[in-house]
RODO-2510 file (C-alpha; in nm, 4 decimals, decimal comma):
residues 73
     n   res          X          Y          Z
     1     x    25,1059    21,2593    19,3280
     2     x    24,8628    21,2413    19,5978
     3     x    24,9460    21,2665    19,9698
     4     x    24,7823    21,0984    20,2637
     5     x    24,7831    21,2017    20,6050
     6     x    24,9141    20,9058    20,8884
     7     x    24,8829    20,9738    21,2341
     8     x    25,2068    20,8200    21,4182
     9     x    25,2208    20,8046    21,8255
    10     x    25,5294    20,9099    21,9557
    11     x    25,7063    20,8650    22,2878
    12     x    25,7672    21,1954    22,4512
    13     x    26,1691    21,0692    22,4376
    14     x    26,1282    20,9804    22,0715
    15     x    25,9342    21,3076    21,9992
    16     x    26,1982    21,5255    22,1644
    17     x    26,4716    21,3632    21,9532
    18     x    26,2826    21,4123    21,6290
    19     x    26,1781    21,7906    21,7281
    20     x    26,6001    21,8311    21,8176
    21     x    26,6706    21,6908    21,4880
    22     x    26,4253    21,8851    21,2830
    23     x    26,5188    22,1669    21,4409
    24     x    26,9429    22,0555    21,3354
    25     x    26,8622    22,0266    20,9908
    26     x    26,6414    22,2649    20,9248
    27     x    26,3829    22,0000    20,7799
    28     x    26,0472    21,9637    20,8812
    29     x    25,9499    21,5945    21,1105
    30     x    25,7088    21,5386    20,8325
    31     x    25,9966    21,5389    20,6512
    32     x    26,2284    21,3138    20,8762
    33     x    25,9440    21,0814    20,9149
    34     x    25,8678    21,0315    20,5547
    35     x    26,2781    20,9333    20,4900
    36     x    26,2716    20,7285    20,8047
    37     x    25,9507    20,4968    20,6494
    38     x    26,1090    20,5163    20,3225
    39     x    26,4536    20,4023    20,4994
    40     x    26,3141    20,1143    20,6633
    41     x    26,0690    20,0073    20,3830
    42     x    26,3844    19,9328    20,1496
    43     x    26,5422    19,7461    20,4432
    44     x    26,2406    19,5107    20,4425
    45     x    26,2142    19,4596    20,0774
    46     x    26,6101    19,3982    20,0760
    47     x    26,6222    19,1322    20,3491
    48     x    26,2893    18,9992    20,2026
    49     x    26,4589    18,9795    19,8531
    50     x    26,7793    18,8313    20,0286
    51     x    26,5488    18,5311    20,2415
    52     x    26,4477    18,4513    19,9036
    53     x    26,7138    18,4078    19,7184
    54     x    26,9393    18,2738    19,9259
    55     x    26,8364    17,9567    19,9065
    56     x    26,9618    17,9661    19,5758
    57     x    27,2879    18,1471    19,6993
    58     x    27,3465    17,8480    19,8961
    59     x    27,3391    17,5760    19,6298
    60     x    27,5856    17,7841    19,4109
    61     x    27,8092    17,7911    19,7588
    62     x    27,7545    18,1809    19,7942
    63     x    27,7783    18,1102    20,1743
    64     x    27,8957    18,4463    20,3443
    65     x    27,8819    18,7906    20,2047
    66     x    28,2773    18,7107    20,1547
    67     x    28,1886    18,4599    19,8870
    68     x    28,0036    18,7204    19,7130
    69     x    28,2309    19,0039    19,6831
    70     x    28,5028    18,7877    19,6385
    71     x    28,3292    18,7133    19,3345
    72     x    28,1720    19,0448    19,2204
    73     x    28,5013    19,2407    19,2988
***
């Protein structure tokens, strides 16, 4: 698979923290940044899946996240 190069800005704070962090885990901040997109990318597409749907959710009375593992549970 081919790799692209994205140039990211960081905060001197926020640069520190990922440096102290690569340097913790022994992984590289290309590394840490790449999880961190792919982290928050499946957030979106999660919460984007959930607006949709819930809609649907509703009119079955799936109300609260209670209603749903009461029923998958």
């Amino acid at each position: 698979m081919k790799s692209s190069v994205v140039t990211v800005r960081l905060d001197p704070d926020l640069e520190r923290d990922l440096d102290a962090l690569a340097a913790a885990t022994g992984q590289s901040r290309s590394a840490l940044v790449r999880d961190a997109v792919r982290r928050r990318v499946a957030v979106m597409r999660f919460e984007e899946t959930r607006r949709q749907i819930l809609p649907f959710a509703e009119a079955q009375g799936y109300l609260t996240d209670e209603d749903v593992f009461r029923d998958v549970s």
